[in-house]
KOLMAR-863539 format. One record per residue: x, y, z of N, C-alpha, C, O, CB in turn; residue number from 1. Coordinates in Angstrom, 2 decimals. Atoms other than C-alpha are relative to their C-alpha. Glycine has a CB too. Example, Ala and Ser with C-alpha at 12.3 -4.5 7.8 and 13.67 -1.06 7.14 Angstrom:
     npx     npy     npz    capx    capy    capz     cpx     cpy     cpz     opx     opy     opz    cbpx    cbpy    cbpz   n
    0.89   -1.19    0.00   12.30   -4.50    7.80    0.90    1.20    0.00    1.94    1.18    0.66   -0.99    0.03    1.25   1
   -0.82   -1.19   -0.06   13.67   -1.06    7.14   -0.77    1.09    0.73   -0.26    2.20    0.90    0.41    0.46   -1.42   2
This chain:
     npx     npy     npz    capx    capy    capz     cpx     cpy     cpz     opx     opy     opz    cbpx    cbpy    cbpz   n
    0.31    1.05    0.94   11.69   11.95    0.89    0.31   -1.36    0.64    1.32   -1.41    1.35    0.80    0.18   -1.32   1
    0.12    1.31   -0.72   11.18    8.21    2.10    1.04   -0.64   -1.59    1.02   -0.13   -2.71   -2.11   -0.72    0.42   2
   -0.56    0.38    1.12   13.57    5.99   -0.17   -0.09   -1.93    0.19    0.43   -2.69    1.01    1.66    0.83   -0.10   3
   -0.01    1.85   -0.25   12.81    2.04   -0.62    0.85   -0.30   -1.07    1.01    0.34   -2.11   -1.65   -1.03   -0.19   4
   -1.33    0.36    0.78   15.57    0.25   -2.07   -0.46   -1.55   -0.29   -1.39   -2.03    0.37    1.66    0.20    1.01   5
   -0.14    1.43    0.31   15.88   -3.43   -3.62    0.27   -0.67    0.96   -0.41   -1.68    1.12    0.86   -0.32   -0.88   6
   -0.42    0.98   -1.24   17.77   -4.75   -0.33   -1.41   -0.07    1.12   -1.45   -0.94    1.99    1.58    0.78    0.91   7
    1.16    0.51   -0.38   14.41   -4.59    1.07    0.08    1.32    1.53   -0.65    0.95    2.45    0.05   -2.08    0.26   8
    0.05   -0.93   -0.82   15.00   -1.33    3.64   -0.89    1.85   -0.70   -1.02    2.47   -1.75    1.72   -0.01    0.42   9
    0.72   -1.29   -0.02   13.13    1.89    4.00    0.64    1.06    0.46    0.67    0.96    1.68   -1.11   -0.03    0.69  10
   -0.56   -1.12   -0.21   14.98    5.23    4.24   -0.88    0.80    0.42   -1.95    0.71   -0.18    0.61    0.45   -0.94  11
    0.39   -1.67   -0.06   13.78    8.76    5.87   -0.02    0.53    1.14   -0.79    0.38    2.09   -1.31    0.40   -0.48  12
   -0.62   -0.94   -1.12   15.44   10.96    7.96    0.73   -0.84    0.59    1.51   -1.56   -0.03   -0.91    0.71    1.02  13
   -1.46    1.36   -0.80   17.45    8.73   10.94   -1.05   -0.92    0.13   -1.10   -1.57    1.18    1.07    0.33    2.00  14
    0.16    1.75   -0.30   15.16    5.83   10.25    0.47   -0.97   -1.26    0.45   -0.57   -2.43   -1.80   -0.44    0.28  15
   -0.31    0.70    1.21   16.40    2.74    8.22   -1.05   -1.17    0.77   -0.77   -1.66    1.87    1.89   -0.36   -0.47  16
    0.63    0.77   -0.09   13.61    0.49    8.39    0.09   -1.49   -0.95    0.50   -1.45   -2.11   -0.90    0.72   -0.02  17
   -0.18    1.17    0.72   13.55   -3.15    7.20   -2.34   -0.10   -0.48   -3.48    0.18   -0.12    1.09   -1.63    1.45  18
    1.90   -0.03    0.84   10.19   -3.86    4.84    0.62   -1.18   -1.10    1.66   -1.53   -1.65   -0.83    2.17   -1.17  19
    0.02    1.01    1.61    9.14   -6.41    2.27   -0.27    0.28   -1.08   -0.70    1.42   -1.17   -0.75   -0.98   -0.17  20
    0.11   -0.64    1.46    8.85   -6.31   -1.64   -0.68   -0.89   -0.32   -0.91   -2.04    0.06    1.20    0.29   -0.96  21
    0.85    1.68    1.28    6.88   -7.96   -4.29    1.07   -1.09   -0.03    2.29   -1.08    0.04   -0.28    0.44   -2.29  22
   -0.71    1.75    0.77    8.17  -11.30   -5.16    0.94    0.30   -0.85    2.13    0.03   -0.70   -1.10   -1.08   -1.06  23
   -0.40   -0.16    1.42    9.07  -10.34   -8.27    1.34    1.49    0.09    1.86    2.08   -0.86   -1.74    0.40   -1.09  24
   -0.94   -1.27   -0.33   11.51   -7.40   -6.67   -0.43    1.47   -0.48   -1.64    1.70   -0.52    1.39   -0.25   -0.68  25
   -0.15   -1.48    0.40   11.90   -3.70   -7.81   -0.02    0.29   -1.76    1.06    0.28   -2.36    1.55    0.53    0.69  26
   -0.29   -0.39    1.62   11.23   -2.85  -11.75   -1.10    1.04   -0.49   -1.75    1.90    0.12   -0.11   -1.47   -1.09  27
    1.40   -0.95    0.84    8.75   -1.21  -14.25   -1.09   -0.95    0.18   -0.73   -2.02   -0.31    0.17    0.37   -1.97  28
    1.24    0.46   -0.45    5.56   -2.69  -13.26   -0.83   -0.08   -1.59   -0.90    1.00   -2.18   -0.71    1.14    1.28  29
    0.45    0.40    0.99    3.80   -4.13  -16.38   -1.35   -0.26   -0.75   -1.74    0.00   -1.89    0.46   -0.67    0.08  30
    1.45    0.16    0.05    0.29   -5.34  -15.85   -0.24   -0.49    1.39    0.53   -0.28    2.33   -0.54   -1.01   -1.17  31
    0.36   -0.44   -1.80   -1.54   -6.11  -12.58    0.03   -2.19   -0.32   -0.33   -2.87   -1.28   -2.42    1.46    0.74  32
   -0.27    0.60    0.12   -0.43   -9.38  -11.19    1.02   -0.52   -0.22    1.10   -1.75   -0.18   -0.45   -0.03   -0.23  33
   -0.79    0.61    0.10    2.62   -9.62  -11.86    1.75    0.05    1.15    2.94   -0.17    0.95   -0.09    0.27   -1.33  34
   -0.60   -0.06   -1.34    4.23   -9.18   -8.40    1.07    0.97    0.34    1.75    0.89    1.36    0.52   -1.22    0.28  35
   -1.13   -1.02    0.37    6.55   -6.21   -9.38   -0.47    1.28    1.03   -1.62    1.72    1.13    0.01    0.46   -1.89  36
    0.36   -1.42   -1.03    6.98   -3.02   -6.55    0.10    0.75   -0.99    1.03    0.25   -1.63    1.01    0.55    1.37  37
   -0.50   -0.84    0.58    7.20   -0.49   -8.71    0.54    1.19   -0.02    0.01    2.08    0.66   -0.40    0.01   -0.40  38
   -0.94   -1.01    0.52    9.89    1.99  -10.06   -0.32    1.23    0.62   -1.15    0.99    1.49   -0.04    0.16   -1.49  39
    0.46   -1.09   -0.23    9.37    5.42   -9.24   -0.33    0.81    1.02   -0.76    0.34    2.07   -0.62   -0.05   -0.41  40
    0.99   -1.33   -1.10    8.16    8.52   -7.28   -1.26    0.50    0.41   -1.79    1.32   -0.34    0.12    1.07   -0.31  41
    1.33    0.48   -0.20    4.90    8.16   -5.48   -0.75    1.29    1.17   -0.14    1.99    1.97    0.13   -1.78    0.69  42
    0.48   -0.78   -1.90    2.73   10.20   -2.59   -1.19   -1.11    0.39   -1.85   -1.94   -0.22   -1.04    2.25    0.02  43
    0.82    1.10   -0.81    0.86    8.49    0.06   -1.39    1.18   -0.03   -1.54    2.35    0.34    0.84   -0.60    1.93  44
    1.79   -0.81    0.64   -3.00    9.62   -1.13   -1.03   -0.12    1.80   -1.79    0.70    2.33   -1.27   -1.74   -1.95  45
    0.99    0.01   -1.01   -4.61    8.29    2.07    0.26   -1.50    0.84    0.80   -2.55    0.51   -1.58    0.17   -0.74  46
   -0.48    1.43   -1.39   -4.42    5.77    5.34   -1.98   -0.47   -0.09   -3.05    0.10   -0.34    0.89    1.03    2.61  47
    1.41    0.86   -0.53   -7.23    2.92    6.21    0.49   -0.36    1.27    1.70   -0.50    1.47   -0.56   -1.48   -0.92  48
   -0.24    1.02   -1.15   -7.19    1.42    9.31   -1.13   -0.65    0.66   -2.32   -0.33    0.66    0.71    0.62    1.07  49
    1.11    0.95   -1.11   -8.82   -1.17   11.67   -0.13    0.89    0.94    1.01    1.09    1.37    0.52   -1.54    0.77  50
    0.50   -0.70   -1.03  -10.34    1.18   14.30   -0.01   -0.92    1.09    0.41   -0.54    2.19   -1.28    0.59   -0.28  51
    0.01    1.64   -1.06  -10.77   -2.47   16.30    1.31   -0.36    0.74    1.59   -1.04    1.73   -0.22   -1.56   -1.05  52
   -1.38    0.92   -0.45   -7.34   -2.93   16.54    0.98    0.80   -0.09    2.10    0.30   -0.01    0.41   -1.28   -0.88  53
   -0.74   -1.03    0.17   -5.74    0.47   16.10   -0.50    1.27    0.85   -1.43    2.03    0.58    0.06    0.21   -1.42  54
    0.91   -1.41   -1.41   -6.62    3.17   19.02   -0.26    1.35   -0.64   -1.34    1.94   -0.69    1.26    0.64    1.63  55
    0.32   -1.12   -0.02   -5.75    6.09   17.81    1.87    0.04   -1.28    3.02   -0.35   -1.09   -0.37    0.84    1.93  56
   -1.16   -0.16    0.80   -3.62    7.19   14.22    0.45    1.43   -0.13   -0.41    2.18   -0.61   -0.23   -0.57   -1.31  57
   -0.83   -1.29    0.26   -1.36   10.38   14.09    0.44   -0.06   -1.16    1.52   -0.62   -1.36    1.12    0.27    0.84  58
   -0.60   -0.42    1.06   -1.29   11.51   10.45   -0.15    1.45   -0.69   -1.05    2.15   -0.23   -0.30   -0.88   -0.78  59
    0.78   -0.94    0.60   -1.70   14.26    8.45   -0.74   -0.03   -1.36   -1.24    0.94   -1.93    0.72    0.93   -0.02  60
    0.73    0.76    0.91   -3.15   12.19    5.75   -1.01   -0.16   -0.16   -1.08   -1.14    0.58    0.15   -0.81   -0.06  61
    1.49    0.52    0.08   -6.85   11.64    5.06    0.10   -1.62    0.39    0.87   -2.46   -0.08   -0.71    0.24   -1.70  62
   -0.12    1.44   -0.68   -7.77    8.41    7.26   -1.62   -0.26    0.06   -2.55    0.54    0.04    0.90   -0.03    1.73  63
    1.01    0.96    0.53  -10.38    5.91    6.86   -0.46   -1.07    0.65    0.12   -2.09    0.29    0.35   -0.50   -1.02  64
    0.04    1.18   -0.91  -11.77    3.48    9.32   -0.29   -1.58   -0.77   -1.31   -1.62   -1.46   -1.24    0.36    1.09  65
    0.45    0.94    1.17  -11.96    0.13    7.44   -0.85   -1.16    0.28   -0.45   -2.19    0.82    1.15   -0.56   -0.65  66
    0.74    0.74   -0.26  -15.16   -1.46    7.44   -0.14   -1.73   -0.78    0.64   -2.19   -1.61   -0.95    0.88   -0.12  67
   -0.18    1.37    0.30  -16.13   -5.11    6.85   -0.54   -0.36   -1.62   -0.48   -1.50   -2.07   -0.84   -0.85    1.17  68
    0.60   -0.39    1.37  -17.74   -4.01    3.14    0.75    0.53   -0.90    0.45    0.70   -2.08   -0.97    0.84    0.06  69
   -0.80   -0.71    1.06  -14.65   -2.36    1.99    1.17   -1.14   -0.79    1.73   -2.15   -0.36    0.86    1.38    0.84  70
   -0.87    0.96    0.61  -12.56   -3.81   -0.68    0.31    1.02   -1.33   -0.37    1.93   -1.81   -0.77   -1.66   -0.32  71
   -0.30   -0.68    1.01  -10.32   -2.79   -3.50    0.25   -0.45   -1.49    1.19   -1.22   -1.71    0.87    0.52    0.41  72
    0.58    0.69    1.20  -11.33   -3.55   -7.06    1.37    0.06   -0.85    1.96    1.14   -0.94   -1.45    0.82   -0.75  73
   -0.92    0.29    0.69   -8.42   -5.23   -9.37   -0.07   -0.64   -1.52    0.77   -1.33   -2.08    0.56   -0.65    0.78  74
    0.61    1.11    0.48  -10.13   -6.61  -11.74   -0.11    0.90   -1.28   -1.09    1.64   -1.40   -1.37   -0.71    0.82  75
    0.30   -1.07    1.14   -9.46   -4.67  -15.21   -0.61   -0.12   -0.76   -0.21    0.46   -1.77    0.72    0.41   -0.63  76
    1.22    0.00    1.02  -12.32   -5.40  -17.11   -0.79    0.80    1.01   -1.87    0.95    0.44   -0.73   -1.63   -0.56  77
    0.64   -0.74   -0.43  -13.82   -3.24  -14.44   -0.24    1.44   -0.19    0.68    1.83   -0.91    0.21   -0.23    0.78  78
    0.75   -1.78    0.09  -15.12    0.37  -14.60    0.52    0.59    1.49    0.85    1.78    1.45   -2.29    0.07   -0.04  79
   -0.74   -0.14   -1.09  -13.73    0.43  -10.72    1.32    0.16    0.25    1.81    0.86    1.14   -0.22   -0.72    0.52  80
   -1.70    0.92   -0.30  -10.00   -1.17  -11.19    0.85    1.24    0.40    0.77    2.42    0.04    0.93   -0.94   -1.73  81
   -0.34   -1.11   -1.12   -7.93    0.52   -8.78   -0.53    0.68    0.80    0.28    1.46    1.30    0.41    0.76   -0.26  82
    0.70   -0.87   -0.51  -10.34    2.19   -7.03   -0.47   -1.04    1.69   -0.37   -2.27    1.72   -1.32    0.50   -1.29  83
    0.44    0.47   -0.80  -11.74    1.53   -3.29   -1.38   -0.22   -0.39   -1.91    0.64   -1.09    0.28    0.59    1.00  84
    1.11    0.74    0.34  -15.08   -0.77   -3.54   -1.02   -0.45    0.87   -0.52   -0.65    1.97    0.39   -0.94   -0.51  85
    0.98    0.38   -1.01  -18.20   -1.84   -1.67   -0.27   -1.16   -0.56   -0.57   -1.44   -1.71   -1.22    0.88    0.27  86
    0.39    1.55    0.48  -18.64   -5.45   -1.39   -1.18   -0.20    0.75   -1.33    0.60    1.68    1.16   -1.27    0.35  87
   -0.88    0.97    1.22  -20.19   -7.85   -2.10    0.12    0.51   -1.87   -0.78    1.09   -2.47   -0.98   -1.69    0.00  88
   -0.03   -0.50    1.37  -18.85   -7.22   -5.86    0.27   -1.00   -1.04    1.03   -1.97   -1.01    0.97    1.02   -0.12  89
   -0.56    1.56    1.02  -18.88   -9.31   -8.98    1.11    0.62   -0.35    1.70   -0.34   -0.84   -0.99   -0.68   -1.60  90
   -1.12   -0.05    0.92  -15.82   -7.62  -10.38    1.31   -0.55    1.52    1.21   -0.54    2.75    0.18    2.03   -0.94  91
   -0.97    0.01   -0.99  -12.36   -8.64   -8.91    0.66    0.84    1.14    0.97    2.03    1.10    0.69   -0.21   -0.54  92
   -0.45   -1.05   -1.32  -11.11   -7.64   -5.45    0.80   -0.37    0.64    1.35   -1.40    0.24   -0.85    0.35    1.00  93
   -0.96    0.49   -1.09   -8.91   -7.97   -2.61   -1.73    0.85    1.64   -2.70    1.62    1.65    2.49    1.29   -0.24  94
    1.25   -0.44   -1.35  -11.22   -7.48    1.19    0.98    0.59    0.42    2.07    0.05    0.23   -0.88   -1.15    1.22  95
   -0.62   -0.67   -0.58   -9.67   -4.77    2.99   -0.40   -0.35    1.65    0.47   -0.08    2.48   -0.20    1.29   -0.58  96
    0.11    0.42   -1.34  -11.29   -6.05    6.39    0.43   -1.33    0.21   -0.38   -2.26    0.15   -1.28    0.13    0.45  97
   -0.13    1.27    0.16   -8.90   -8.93    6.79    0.22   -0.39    1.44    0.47    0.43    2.33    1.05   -0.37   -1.01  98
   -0.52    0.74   -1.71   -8.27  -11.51   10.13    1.33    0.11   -0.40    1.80    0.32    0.72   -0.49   -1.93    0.57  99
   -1.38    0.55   -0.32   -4.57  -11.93    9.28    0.99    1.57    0.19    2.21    1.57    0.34    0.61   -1.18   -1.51 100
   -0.45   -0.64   -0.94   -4.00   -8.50   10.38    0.86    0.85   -0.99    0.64    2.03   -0.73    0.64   -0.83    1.17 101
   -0.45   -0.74    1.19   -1.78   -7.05    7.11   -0.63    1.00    0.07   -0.10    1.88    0.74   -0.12   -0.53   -1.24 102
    0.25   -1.17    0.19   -3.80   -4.60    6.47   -1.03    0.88    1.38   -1.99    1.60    1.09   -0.62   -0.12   -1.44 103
    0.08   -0.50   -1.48   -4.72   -3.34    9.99   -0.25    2.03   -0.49   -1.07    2.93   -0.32    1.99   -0.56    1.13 104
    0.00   -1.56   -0.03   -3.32   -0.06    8.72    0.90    0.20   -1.63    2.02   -0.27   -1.85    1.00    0.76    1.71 105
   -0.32    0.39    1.11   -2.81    0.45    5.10    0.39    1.89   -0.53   -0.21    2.81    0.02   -1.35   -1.09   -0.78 106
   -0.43   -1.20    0.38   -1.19    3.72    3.35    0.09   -0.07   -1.89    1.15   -0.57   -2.27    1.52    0.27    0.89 107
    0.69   -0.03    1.16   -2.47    4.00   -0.51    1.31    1.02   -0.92    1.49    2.22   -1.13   -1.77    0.71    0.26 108
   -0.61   -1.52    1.30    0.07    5.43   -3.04   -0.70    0.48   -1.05   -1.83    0.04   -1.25    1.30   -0.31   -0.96 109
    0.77   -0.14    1.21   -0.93    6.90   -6.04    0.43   -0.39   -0.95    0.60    0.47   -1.81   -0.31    1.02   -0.32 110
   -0.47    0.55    0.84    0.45    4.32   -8.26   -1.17   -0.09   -1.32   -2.36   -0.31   -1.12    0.53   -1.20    0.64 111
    1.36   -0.08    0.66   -1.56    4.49  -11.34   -1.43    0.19   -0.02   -2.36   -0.54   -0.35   -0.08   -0.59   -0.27 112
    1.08   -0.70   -0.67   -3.98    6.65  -10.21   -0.58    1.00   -0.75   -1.81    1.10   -0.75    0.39    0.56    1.17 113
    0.69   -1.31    1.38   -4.44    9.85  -13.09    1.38   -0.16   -0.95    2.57    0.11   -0.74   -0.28    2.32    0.73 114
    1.33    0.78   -0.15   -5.13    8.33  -15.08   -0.10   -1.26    0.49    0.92   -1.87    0.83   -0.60   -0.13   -1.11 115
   -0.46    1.61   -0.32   -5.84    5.00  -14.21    0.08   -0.88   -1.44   -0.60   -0.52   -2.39   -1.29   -0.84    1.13 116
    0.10    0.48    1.31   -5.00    2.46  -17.06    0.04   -1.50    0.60    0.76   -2.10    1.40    1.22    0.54   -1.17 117
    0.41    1.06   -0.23   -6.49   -0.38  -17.03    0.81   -1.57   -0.40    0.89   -1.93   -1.58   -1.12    0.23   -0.52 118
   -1.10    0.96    0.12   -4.10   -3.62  -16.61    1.12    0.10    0.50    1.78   -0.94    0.56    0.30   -0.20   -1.04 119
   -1.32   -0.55   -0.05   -1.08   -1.75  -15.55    0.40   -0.18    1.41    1.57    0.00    1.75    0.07    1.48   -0.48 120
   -0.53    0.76   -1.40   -1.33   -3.13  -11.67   -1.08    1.40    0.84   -1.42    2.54    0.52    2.40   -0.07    0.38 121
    0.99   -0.91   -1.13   -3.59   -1.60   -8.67    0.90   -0.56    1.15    1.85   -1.34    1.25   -2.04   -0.44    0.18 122
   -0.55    0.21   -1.46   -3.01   -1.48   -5.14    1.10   -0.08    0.61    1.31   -0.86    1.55   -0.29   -0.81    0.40 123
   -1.38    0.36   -0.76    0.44   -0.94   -4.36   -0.45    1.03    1.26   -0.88    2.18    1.14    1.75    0.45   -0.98 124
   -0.10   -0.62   -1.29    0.31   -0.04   -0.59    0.84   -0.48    0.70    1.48   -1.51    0.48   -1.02    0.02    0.69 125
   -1.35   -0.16   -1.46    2.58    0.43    2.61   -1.02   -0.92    0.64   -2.20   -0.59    0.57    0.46    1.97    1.12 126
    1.15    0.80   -0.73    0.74   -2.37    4.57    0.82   -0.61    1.38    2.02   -0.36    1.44   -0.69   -1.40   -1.12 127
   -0.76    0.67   -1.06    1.76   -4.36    8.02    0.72   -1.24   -0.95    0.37   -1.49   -2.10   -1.09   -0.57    1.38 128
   -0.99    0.96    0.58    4.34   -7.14    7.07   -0.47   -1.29    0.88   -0.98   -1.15    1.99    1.74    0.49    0.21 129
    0.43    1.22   -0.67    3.67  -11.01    7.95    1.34   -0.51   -0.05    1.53   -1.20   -1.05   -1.20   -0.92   -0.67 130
   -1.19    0.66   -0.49    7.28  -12.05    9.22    0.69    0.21   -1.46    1.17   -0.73   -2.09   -0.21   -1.69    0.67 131
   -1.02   -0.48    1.32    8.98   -9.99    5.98   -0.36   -0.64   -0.91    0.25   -0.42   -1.96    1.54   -0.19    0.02 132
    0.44    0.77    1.27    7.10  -12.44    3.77    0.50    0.65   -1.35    0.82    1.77   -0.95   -1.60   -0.07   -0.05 133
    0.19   -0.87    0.82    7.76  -10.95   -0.15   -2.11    0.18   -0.27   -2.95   -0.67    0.05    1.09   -0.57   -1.36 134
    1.46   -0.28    0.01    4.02   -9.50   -0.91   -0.13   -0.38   -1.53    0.50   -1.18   -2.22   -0.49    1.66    0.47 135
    0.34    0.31    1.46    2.27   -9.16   -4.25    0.34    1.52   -0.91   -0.08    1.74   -2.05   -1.83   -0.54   -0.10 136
   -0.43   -1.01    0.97    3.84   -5.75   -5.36    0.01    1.32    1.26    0.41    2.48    1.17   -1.26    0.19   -1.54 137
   -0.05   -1.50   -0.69    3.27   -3.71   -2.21    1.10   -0.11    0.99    1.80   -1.11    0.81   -1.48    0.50    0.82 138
   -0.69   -0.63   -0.79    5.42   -2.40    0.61   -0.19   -0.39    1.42   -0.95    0.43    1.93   -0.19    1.23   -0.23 139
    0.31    0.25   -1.38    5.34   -4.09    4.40    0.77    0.26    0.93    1.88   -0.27    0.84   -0.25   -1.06    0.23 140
   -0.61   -0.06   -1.16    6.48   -3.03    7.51   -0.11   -0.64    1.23   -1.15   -1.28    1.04   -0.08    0.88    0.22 141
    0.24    0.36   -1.42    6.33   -4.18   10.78   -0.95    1.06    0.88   -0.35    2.14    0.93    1.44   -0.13    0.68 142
    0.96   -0.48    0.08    3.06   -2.56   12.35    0.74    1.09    0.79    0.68    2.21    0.30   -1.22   -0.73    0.33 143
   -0.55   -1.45   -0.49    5.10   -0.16   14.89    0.82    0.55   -0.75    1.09    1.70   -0.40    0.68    0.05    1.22 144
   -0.85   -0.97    0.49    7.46    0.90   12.44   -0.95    0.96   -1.15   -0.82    2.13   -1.53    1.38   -0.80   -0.67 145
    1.43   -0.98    0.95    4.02    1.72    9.98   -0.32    1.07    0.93    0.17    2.16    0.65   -1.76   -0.98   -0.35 146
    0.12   -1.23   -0.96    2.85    3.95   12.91    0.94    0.99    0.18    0.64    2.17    0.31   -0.15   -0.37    1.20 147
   -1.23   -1.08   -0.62    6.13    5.60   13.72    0.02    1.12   -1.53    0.02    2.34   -1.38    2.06   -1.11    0.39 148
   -0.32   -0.24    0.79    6.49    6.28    9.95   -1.45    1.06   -0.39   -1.18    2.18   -0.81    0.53   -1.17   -0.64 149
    0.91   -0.70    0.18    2.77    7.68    9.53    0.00    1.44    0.93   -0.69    2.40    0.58   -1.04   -0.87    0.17 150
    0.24   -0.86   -0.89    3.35   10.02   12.52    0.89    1.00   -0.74    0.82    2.22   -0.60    0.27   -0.41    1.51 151
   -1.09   -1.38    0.66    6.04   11.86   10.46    0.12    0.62   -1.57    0.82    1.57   -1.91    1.58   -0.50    0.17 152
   -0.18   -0.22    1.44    5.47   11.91    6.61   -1.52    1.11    0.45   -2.30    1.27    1.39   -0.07   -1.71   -1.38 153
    1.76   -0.93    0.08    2.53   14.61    5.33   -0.22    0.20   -1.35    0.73   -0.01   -2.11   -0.18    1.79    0.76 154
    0.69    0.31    1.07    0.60   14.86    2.48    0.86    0.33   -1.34    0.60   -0.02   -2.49   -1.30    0.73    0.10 155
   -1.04    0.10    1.59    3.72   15.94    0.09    1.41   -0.41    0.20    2.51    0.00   -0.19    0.21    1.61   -0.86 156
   -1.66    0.92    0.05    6.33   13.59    1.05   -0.31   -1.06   -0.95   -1.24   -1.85   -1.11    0.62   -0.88    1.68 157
    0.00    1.26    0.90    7.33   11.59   -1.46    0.72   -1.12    0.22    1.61   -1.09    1.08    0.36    0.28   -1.15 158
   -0.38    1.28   -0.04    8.18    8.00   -1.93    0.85   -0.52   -1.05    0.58   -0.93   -2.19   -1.04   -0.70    0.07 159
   -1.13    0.96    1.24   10.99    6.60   -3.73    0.15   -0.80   -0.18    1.24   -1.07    0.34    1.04   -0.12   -0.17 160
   -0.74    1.51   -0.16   11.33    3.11   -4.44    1.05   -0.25   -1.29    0.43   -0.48   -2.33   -1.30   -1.37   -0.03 161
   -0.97    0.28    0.72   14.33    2.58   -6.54    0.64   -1.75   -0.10    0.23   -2.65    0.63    0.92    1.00    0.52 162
   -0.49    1.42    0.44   16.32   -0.73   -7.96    1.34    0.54    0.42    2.35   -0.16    0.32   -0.25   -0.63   -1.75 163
């Protein structure tokens, strides 16, 4: 079991990794937007990555090369929200093919996922970290410690993030 804590570190096995949090810290997650990691016990559903800028990923995860069309719909008046998306889209999104390099290599929990309820927050992911910045609710590492960490979890390790 991987364990993320409030002090902003990542537990599992002999690694203690340093990672960033939402803004808004560690709680019950409320509606989408409101910068909260959330509470709870999670599994990692599936990896994206930049193929451009990532050689070669060791997981045992379903992986995803991430093209310049993909994006993930947030936008809860949608019929999509939460879901991965083909742009361009009128409903709200985030671009998963970004320049600033974050999401390079992205690891998808299943945070409100079955069912999905609409408002209750999308997209919390394990993503690269931009100098420990806090994010908008997801989880960042530093891009070799994302790799090191993908090479060893498998499709029923779970994720703890606790307060």
């Amino acid at each position: 079991m991987i364990i993320i804590n409030k002090s902003g570190y990542l537990k599992y096995k002999n690694f203690k990794i340093r990672c960033s949090l939402g803004k808004a810290g560690i709680k019950k997650k409320t509606k989408e937007g409101d910068n909260v990691t959330p509470i709870g016990t999670y599994k990692a559903v599936k990896v994206f990555y930049r193929s451009d800028k990532i050689n070669i990923i060791k997981t045992n995860l379903k992986k995803f090369k991430i093209k310049k069309n993909m994006g993930w719909c947030d936008d809860p008046k949608s019929n999509f929200y939460n879901q991965q998306i083909k742009l361009p889209s009128i409903c709200g999104h985030e671009e998963l093919y970004r320049k600033d390099s974050i999401y390079d290599i992205i690891i998808v929990l299943n945070y409100n996922m079955n069912p999905i309820i609409k408002g209750k927050g999308s997209a919390i992911f394990i993503h690269v970290a931009k100098n420990y910045k806090p994010t908008k609710g997801c989880i960042a590492l530093k891009k070799i410690d994302l790799i090191k960490i993908l090479n060893l979890i498998k499709k029923n390790t779970k994720i703890k993030i606790v307060n």
